[in-house]
LUMTI-59805 format. One line per field, with one value per residue: x, y negated, z of N, C-alpha, C in turn; residue number from 1. Coordinates in nm, 4 decimals. Last residue first. Example, Ala and Ser with C-alpha at 12.3 -4.5 7.8 and 13.67 -1.06 7.14 Angstrom:
neast	c(1.2850|1.3190)
nnorth	c(0.2250|0.5690)
nup	c(0.7080|0.7800)
caeast	c(1.3670|1.2300)
canorth	c(0.1060|0.4500)
caup	c(0.7140|0.7800)
ceast	c(1.2900|1.3200)
cnorth	c(-0.0030|0.3300)
cup	c(0.7870|0.7800)
num	c(2|1)
REM end
This chain:
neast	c(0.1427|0.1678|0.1721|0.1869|0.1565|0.0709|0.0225|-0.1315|-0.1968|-0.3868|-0.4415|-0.8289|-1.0563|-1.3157|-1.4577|-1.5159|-1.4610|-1.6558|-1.8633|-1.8720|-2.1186|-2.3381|-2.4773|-2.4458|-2.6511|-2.9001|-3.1476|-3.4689|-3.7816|-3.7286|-3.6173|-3.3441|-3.2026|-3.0221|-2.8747|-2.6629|-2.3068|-2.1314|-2.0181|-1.6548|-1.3239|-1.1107|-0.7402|-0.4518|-0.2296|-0.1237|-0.2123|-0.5261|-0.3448|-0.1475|0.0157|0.2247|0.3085|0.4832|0.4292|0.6346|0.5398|0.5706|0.5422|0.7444|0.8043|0.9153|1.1734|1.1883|0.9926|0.9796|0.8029|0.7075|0.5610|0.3951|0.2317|-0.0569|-0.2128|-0.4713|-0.6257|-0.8883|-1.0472|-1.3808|-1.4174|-1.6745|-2.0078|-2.1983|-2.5455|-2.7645)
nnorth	c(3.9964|3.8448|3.8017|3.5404|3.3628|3.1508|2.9925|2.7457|2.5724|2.2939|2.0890|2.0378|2.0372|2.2140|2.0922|1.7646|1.5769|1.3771|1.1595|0.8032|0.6267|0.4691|0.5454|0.6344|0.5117|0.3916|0.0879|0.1456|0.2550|0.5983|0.7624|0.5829|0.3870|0.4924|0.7345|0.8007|0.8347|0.8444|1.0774|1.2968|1.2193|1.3780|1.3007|1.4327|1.5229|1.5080|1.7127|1.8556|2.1510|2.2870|2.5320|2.7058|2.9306|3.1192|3.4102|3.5708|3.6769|3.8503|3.7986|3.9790|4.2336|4.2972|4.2108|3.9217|3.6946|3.4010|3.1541|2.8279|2.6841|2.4344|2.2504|2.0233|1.8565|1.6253|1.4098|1.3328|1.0825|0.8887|0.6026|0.6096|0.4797|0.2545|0.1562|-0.1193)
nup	c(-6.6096|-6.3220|-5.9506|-5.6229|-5.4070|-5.1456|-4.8415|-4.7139|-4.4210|-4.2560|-4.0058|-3.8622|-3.8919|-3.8009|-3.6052|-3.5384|-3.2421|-3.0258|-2.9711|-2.9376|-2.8445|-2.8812|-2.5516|-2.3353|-2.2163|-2.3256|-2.2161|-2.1112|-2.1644|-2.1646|-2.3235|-2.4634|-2.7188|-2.9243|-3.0500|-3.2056|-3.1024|-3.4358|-3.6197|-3.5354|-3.6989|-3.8226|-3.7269|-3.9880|-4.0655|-4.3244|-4.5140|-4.5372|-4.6863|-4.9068|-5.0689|-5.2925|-5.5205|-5.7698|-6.0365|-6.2737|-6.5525|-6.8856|-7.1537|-7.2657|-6.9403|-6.7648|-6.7092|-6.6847|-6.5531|-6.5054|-6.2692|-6.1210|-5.8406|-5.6973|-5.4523|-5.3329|-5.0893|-4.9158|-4.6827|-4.5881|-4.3735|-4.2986|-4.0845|-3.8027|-3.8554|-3.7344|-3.6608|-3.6412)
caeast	c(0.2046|0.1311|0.2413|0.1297|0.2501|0.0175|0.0932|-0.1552|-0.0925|-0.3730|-0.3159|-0.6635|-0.9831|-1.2457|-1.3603|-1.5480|-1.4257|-1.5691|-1.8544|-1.8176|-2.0298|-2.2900|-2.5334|-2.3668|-2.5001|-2.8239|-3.0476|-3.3442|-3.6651|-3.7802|-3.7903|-3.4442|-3.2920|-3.0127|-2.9835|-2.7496|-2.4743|-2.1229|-2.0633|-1.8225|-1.4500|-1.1828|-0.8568|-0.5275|-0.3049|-0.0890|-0.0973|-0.5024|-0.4598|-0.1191|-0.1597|0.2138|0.1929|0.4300|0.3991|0.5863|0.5737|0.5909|0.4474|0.7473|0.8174|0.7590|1.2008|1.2008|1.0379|1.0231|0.9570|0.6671|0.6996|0.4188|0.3350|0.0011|-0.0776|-0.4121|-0.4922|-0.8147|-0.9187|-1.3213|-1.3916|-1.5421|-1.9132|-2.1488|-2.4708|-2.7101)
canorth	c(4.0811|3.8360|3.9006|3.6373|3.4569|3.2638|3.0132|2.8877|2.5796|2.4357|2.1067|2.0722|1.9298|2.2175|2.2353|1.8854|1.5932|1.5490|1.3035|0.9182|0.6845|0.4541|0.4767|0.7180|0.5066|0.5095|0.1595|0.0976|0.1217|0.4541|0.7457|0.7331|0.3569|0.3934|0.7361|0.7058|0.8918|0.7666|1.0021|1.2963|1.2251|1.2844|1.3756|1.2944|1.6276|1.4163|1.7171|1.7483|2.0718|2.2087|2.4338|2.6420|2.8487|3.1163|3.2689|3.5181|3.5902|3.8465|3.7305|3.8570|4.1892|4.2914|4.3473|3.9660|3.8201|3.4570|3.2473|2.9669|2.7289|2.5511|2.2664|2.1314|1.8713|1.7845|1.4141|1.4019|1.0702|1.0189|0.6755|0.5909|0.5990|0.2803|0.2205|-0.0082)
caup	c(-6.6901|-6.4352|-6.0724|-5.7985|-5.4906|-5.3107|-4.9602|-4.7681|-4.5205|-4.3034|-4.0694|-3.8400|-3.9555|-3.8730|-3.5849|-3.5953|-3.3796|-3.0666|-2.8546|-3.0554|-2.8261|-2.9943|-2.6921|-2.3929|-2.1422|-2.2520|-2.2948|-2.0659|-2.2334|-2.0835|-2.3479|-2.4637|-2.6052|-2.8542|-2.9625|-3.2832|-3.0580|-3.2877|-3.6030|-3.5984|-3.5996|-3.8409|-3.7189|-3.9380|-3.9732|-4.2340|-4.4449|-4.4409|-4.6619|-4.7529|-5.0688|-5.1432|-5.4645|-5.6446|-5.9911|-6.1049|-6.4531|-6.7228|-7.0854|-7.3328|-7.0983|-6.7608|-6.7103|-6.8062|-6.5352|-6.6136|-6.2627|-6.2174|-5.9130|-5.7523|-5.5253|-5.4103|-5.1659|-4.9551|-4.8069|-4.6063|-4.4666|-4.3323|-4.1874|-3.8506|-3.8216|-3.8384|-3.6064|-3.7152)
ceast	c(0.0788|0.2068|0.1757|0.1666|0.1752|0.2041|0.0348|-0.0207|-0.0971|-0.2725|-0.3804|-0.5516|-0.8268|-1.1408|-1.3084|-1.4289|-1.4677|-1.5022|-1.6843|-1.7833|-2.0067|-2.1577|-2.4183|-2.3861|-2.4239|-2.7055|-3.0100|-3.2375|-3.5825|-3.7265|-3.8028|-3.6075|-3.3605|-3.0945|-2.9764|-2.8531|-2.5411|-2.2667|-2.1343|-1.8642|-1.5526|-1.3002|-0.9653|-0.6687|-0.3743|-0.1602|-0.0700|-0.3236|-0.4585|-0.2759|-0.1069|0.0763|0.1829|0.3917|0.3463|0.5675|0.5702|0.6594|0.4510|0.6212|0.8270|0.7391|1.0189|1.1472|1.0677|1.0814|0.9400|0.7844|0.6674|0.5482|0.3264|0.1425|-0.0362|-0.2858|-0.4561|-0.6948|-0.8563|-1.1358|-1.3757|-1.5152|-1.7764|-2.0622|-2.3458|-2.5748)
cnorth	c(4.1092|3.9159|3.9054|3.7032|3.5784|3.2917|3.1622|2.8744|2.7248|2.4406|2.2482|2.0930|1.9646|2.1461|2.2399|1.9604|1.7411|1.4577|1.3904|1.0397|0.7626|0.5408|0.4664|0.6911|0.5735|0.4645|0.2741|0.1605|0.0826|0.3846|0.6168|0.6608|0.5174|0.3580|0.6266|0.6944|0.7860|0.8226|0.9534|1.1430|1.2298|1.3465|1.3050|1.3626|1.4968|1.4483|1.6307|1.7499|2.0069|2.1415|2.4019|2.5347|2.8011|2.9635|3.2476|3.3993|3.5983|3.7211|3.7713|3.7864|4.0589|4.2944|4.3424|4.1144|3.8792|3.5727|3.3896|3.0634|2.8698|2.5800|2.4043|2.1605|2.0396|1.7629|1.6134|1.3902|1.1689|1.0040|0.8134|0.6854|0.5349|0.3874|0.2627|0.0308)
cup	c(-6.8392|-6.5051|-6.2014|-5.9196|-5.5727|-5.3597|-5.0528|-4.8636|-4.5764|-4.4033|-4.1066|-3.9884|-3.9267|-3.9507|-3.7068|-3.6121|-3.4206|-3.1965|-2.9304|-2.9499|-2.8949|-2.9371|-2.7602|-2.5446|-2.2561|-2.2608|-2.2005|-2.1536|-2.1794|-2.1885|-2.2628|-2.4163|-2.5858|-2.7142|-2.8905|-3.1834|-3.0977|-3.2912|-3.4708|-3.5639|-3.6274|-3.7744|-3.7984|-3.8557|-3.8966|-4.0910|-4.3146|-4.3652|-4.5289|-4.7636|-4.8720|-5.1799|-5.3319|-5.6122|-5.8568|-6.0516|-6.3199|-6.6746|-6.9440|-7.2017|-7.1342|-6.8723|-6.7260|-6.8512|-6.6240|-6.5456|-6.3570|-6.2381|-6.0269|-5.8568|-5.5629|-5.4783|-5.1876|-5.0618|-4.8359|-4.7231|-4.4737|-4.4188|-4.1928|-4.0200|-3.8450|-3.7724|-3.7413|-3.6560)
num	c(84|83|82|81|80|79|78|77|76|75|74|73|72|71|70|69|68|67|66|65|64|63|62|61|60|59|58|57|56|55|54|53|52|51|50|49|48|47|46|45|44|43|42|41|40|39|38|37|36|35|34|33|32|31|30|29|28|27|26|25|24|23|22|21|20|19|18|17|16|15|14|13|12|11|10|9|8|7|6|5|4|3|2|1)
REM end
């Protein structure tokens, strides 16, 4: 059996709310930072499960890890929003 390496995303939310008066009794502004995978860790696809091809001589390239998937990089959105 063949095992993968772990998966480890960490994400982090902060927000700030802010009392608009000139809106009335229920104006706000509310703003929003989202950090996904802060620690910008990769995580790799699973090792080649192809142990022996069609002859019976192992491959060369048996339990090797090829990439990491396109999508694991550092993202950071920020929001800002008008309630009234």
């Amino acid at each position: 059996m063949l095992r993968g390496p772990g998966f480890a995303g960490w994400d982090f939310a902060i927000g700030k709310d802010t009392k608009l008066g000139f809106l009335g009794e229920a104006g706000i502004l509310r703003f929003r930072a989202e950090f996904f995978n802060v620690l910008n860790h990769p995580d790799f696809l699973l090792p080649n499960w192809q142990v022996v091809g069609f002859a019976p001589v192992p491959l060369p390239t048996a339990g090797i890890i090829s990439g990491t998937p396109l999508n694991n990089q550092r993202e950071i959105q920020l929001t800002m929003r008008v309630e009234f």
